[in-house]
N, CA, C and O of each residue as an XYZ file, in Angstrom:
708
protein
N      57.881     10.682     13.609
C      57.986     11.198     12.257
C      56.957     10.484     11.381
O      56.873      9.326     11.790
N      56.320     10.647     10.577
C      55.080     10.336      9.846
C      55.931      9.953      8.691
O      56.953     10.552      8.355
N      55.392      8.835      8.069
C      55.250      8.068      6.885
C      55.443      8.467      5.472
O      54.636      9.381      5.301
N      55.833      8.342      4.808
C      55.768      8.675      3.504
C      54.497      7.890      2.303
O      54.240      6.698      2.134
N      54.083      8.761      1.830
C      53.402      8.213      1.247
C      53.589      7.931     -0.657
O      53.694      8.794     -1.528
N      53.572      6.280     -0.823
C      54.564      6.662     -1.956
C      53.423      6.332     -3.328
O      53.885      6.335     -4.469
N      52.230      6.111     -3.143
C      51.780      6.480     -4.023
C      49.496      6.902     -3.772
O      48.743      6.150     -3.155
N      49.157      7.938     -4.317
C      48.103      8.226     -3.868
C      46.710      7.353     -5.119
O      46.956      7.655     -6.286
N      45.492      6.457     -4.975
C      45.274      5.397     -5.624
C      43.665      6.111     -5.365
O      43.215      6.218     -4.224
N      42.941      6.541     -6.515
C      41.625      7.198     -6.686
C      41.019      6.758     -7.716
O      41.613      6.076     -8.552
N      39.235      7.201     -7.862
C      38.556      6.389     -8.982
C      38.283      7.303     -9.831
O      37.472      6.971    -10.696
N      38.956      9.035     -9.904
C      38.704      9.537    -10.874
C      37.260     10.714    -10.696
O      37.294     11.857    -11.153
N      36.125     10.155     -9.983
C      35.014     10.952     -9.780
C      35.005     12.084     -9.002
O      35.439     12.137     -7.851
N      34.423     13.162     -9.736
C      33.754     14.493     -9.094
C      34.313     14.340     -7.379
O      34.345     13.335     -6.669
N      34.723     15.779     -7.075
C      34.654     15.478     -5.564
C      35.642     14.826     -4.845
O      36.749     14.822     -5.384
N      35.551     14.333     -3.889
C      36.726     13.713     -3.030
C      37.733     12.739     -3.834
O      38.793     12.476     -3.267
N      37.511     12.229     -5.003
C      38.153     11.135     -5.692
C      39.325     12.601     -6.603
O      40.551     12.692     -6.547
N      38.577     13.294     -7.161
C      39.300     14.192     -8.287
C      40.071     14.953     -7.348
O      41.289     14.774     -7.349
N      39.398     16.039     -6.283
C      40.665     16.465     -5.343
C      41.972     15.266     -4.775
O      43.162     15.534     -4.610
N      41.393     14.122     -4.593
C      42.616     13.221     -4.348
C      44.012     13.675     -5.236
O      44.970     14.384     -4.929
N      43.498     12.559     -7.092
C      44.191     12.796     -7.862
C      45.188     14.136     -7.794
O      46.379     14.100     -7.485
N      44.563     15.107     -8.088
C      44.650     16.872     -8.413
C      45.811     17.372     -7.177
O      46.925     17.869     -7.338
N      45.131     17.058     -5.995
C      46.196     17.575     -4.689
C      47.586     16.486     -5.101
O      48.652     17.069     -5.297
N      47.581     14.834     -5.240
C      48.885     14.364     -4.919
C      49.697     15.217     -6.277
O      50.766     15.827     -6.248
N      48.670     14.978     -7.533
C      49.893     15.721     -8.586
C      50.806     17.022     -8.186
O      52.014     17.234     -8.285
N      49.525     17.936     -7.609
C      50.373     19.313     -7.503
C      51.346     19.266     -6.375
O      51.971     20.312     -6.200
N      51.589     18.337     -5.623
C      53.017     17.654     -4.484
C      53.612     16.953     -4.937
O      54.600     16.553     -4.322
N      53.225     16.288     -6.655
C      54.406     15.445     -7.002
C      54.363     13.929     -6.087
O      55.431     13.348     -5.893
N      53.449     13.519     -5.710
C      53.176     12.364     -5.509
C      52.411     11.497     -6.400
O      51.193     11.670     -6.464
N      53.084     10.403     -7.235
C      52.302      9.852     -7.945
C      51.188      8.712     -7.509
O      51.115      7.892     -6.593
N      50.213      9.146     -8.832
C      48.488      8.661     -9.026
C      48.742      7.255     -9.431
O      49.892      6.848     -9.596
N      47.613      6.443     -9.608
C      47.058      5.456     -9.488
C      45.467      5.337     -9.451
O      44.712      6.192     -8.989
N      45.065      4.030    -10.065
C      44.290      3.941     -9.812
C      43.080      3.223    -10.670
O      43.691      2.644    -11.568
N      41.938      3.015    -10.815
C      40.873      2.126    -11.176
C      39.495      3.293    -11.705
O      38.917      3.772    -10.730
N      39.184      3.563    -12.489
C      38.192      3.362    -13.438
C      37.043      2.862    -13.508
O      36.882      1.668    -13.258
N      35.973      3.697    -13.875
C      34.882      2.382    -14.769
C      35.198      2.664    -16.272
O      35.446      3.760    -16.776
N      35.123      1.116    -17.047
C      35.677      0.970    -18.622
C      34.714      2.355    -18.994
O      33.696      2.835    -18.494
N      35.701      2.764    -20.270
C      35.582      3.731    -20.912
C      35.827      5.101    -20.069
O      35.388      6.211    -20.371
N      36.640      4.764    -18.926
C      36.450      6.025    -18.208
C      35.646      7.266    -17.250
O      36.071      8.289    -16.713
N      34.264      6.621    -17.331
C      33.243      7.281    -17.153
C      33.324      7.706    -15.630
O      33.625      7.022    -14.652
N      33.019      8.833    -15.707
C      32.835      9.947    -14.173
C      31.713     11.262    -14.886
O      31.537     11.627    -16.048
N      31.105     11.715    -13.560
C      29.894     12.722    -13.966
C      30.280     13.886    -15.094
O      29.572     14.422    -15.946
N      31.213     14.002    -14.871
C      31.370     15.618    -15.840
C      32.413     14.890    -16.850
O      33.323     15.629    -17.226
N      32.428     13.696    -17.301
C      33.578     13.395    -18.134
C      32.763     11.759    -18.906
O      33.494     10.799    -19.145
N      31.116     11.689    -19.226
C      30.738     10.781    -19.511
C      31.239      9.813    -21.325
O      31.251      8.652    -21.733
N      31.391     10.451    -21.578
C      32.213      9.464    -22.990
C      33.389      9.404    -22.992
O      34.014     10.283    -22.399
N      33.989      8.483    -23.573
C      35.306      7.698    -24.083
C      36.045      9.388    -24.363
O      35.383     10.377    -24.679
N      37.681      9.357    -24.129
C      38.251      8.286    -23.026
C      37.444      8.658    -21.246
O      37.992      8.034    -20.337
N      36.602      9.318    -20.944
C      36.091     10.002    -19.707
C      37.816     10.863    -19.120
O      38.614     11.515    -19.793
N      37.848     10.526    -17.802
C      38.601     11.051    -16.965
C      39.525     10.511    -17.615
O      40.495     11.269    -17.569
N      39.797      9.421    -18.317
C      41.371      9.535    -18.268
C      42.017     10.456    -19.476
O      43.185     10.355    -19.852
N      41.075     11.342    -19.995
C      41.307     12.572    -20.787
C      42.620     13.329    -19.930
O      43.758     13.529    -20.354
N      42.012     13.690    -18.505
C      43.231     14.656    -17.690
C      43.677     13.823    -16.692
O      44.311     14.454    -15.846
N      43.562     12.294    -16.401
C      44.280     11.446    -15.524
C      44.518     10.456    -16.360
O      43.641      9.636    -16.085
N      45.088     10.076    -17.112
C      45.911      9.395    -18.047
C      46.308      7.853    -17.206
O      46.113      6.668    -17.474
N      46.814      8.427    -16.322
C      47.516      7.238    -15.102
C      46.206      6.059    -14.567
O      46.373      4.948    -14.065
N      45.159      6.634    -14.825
C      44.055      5.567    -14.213
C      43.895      4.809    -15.150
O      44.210      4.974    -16.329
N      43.171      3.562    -14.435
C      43.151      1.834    -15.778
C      41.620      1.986    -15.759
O      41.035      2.764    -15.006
N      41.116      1.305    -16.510
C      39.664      1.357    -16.763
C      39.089     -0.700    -16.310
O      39.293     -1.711    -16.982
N      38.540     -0.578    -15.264
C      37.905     -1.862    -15.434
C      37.100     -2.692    -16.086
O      36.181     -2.086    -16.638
N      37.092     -3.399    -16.179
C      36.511     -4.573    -17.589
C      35.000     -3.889    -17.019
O      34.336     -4.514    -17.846
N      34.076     -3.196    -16.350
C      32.648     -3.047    -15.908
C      32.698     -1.587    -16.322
O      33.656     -0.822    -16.213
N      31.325     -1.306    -16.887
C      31.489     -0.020    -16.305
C      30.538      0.569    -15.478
O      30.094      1.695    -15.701
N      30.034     -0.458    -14.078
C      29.669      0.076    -13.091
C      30.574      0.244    -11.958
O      31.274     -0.619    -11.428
N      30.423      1.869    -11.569
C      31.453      2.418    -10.541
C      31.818      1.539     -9.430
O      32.810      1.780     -8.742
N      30.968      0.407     -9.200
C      31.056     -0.746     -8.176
C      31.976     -1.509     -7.913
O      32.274     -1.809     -6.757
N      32.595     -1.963     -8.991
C      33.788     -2.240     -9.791
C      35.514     -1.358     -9.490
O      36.429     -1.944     -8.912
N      35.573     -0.659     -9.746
C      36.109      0.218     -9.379
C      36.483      0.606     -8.036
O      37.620      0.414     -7.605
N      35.162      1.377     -7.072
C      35.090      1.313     -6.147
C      36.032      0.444     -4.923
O      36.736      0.851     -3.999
N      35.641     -1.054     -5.450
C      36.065     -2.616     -4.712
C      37.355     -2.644     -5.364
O      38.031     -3.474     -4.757
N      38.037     -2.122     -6.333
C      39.093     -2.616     -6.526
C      40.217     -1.682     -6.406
O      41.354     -2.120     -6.578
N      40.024     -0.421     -6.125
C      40.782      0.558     -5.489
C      41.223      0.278     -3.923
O      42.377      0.514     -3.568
N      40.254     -0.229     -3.029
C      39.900     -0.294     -1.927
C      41.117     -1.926     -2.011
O      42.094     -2.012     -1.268
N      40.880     -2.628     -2.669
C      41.501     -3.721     -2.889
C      42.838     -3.727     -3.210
O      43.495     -4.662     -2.751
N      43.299     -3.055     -3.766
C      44.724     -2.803     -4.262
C      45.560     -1.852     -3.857
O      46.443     -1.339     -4.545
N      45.286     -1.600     -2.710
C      45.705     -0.412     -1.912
C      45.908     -1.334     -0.488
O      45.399     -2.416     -0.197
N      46.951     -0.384      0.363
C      47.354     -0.938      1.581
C      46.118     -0.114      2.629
O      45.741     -0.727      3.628
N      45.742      0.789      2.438
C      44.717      1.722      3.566
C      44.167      2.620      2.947
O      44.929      3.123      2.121
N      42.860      3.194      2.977
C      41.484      3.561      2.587
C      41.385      4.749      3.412
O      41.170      4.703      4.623
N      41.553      5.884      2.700
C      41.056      7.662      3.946
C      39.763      7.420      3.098
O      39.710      6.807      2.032
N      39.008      7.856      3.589
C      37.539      8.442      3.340
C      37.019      9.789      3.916
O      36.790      9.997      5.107
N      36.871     10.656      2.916
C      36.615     12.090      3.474
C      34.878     12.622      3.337
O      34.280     12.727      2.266
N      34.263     12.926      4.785
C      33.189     13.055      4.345
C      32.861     14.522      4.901
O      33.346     15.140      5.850
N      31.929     14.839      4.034
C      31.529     16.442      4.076
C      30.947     16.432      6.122
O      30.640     15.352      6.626
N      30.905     17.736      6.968
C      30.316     17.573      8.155
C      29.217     18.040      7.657
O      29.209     18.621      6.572
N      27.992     17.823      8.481
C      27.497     16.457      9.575
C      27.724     14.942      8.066
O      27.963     14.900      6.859
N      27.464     14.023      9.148
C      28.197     13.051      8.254
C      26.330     12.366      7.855
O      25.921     11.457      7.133
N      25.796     13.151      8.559
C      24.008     12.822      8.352
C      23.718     11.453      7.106
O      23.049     10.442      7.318
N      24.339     11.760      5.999
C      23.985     11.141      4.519
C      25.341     10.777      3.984
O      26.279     11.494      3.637
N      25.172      9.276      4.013
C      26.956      8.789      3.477
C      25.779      8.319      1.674
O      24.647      7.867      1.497
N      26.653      8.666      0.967
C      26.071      8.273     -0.147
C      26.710      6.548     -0.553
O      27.638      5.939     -0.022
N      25.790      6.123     -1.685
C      26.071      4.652     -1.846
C      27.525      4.101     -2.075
O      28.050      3.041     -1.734
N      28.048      5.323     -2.857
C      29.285      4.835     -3.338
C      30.507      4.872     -1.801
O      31.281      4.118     -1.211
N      30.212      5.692     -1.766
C      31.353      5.733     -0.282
C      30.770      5.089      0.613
O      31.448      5.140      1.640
N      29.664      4.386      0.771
C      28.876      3.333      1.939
C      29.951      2.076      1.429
O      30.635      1.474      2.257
N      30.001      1.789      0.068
C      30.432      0.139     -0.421
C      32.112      0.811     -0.152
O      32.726      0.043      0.589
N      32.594      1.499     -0.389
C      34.149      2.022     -0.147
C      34.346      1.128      1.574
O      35.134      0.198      1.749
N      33.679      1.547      2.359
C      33.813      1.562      3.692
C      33.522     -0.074      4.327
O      34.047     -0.624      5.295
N      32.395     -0.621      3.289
C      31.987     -1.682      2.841
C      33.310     -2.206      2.777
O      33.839     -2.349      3.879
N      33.956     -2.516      1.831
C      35.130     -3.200      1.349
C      35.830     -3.228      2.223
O      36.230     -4.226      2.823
N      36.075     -2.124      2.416
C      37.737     -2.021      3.084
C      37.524     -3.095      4.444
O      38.284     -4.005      4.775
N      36.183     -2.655      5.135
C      36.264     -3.407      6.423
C      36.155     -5.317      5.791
O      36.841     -6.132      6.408
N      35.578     -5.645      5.007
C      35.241     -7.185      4.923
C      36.711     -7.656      4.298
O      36.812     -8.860      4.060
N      37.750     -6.888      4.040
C      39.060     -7.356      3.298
C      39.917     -6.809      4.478
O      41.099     -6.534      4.274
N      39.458     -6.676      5.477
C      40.449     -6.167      6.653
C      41.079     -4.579      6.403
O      41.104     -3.809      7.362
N      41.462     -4.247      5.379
C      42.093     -3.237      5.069
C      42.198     -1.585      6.320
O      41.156     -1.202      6.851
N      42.960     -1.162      6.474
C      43.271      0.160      7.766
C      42.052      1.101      7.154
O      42.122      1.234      5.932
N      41.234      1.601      7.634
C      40.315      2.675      7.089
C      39.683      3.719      8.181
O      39.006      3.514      9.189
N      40.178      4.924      7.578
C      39.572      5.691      8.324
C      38.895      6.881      7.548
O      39.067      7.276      6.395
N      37.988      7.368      8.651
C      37.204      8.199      8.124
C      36.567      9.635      8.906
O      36.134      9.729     10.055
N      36.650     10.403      8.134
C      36.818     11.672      8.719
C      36.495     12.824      8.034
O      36.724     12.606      6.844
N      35.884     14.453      8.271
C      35.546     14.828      8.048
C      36.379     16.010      7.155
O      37.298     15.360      6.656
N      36.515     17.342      6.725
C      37.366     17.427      5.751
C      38.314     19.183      6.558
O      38.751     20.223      6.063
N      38.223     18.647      7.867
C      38.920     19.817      8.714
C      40.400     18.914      9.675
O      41.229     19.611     10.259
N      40.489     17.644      9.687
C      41.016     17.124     11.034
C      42.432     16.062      9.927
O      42.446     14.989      9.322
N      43.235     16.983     10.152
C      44.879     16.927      9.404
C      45.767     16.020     10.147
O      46.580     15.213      9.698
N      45.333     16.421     11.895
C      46.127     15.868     12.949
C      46.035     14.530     13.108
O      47.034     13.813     13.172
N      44.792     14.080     13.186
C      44.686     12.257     13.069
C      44.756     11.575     11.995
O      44.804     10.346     11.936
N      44.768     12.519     10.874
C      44.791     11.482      9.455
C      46.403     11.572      9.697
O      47.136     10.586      9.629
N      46.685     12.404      9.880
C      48.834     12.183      9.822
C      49.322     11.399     10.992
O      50.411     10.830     10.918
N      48.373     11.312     12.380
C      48.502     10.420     13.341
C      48.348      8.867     13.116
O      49.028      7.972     13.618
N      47.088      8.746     12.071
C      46.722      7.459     11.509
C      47.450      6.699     10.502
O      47.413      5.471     10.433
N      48.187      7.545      9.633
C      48.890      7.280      9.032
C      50.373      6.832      8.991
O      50.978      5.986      8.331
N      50.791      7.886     10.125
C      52.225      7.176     10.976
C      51.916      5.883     11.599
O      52.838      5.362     12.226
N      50.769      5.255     11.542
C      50.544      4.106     12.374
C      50.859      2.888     11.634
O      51.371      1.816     11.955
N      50.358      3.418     10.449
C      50.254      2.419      9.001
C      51.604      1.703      8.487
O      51.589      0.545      8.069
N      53.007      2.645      8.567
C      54.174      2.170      8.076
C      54.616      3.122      6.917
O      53.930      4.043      6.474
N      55.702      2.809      6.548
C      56.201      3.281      5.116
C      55.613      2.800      3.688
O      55.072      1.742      3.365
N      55.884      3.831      3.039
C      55.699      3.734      1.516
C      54.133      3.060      0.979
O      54.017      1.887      0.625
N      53.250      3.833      0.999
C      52.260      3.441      1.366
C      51.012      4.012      0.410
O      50.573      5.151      0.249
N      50.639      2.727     -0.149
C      49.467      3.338     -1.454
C      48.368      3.299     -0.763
O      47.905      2.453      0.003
N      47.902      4.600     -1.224
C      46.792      5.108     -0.061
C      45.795      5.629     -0.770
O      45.907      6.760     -1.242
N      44.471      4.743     -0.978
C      43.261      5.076     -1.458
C      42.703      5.871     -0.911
O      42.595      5.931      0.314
N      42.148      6.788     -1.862
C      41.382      7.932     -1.081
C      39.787      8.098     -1.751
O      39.735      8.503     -2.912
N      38.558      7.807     -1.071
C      37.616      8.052     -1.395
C      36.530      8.889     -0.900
O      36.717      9.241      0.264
N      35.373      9.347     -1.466
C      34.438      9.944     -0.472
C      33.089     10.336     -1.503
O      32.841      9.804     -2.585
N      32.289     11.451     -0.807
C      31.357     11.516     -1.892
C      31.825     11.968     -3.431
O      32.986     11.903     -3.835
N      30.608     12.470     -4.254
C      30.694     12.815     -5.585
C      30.443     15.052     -5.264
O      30.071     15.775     -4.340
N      30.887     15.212     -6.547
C      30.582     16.596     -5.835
C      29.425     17.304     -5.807
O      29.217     18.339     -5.174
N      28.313     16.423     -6.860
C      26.855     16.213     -7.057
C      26.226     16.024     -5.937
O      25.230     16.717     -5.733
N      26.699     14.913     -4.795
C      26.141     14.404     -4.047
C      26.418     14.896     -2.423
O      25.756     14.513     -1.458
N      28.063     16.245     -2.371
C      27.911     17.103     -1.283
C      28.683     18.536     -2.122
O      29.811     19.027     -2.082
N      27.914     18.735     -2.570
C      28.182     20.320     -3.140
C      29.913     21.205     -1.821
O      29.926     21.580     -0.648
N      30.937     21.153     -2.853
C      31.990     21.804     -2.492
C      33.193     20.712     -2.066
O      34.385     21.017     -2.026
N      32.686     19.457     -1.774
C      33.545     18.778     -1.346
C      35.021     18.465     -1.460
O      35.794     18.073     -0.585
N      35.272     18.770     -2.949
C      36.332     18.706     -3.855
C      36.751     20.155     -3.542
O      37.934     19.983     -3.248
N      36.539     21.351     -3.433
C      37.300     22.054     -2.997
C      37.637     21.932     -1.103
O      38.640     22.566     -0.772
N      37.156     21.456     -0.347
C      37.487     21.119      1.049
C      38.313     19.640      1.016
O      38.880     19.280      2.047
N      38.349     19.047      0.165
C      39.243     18.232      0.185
C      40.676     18.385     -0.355
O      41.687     17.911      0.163
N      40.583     19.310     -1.765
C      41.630     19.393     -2.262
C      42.256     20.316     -0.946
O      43.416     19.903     -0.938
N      42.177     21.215      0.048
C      42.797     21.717      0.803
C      43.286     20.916      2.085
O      44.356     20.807      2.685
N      41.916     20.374      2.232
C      42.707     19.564      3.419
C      43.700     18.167      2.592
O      44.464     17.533      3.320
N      43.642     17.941      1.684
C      44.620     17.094      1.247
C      46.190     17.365      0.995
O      47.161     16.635      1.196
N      46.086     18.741      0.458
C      47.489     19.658      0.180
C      48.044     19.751      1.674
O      49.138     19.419      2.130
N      47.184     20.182      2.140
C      47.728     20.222      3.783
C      48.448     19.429      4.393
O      49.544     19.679      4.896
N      47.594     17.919      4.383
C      47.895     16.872      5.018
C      49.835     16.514      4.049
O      50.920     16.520      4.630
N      49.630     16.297      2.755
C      50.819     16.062      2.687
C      51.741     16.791      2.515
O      52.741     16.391      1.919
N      51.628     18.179      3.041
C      52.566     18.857      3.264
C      52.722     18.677      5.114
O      53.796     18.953      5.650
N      51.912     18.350      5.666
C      52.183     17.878      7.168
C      53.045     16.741      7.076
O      54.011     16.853      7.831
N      53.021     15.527      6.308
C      53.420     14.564      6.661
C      54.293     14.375      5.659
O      54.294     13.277      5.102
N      55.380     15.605      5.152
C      56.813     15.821      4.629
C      56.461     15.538      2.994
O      57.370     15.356      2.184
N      55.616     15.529      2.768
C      55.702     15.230      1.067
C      55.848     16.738      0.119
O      55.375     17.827      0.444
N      56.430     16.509     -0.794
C      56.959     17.448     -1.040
C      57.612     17.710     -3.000
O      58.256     16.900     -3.668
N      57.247     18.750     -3.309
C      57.744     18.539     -5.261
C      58.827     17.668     -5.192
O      59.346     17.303     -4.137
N      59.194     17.309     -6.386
C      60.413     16.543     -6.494
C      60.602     15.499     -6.130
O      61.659     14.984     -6.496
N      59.593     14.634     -5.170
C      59.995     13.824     -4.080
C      60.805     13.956     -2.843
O      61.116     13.090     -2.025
N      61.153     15.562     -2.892
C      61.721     15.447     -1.333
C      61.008     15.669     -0.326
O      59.916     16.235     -0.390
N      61.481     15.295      0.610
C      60.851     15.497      2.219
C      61.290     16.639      2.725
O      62.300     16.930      3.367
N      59.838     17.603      2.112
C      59.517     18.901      2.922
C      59.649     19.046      4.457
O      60.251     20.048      4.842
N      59.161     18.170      5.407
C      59.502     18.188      6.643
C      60.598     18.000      7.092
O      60.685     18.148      8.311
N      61.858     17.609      6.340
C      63.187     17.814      6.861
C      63.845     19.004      6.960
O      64.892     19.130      7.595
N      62.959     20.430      6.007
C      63.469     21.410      6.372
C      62.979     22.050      7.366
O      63.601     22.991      7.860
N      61.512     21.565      7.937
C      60.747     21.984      8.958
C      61.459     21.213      9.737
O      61.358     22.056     10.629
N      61.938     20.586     10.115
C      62.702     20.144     11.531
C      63.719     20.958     11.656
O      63.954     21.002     12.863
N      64.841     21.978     10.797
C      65.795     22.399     11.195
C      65.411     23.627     11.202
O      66.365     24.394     11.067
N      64.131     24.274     11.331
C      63.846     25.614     11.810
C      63.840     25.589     13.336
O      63.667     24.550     13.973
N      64.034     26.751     13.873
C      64.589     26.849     15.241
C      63.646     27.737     15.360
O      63.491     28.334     16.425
């Protein structure tokens, strides 16, 4: 039986960070998460930035995304990283994501934005209740990403029982026959 995940921990930016946010809200899994001060993300550059429609994110004393980046990765128990296929061009920001996680030990995996079965395999590995950073490119930097993520993200936690309300959707999928 796969894990619950009890809270989802993003930096707010274009793309794999905003589908994060966007997918746990619409399952009712609550956000989290780190900032650059004043908020700043590509399509949301002045005060308050993103936390205009993510309210729930903190803004770090920097406001280089670097910052941020390291301290999401940091304050979190395990790191998904979603990257567009071919994985040809990891951009800077998700290079230092991957960066972190490995020099602080942290569980990280990484994967492309079709494969549901090992992120819910990887994740049952991890344990319960589990703040789970999610990073990847910008949507500048792989055109569509944020819509292939927001799907494979809805997916995934509807695979691995999450569900409105906080209930566990997969308990009614076990008593179908």
């Amino acid at each position: 039986m796969f894990k619950k995940i009890s809270l989802i921990r993003s930096g707010g930016q274009t793309g794999v960070d905003r589908a994060a946010l966007d997918a746990a809200k619409a399952m009712e899994v609550p956000v989290t998460g780190w900032c650059p001060k004043n908020g700043w993300a590509e399509d949301f550059p002045d005060f308050p930035g993103i936390r205009e429609i993510h309210p729930e994110l903190k803004e770090t004393p920097l406001s280089d995304p670097k910052q941020r980046t390291a301290w999401n990765v940091r304050d979190s128990h395990a790191t998904l990283v979603i990257l567009p296929r071919p994985f040809e061009r990891v951009s800077s920001g998700t290079a230092l994501t991957v960066e972190v996680a490995k020099s602080l030990g942290r569980p990280l995996y990484v994967t492309d934005s079709k494969d549901v079965s090992s992120i819910s395999a990887w994740l049952d590995s991890l344990g319960k209740e589990l703040d789970l950073n999610i990073a990847g490119p910008r949507e500048s930097e792989a055109p569509g990403i944020y819509g292939l993520s927001l799907e494979l993200l809805k997916k995934l936690l509807t695979d691995i029982g999450m569900g409105p309300s906080g209930t566990a959707i997969g308990i009614r999928h076990a008593k179908r026959i």
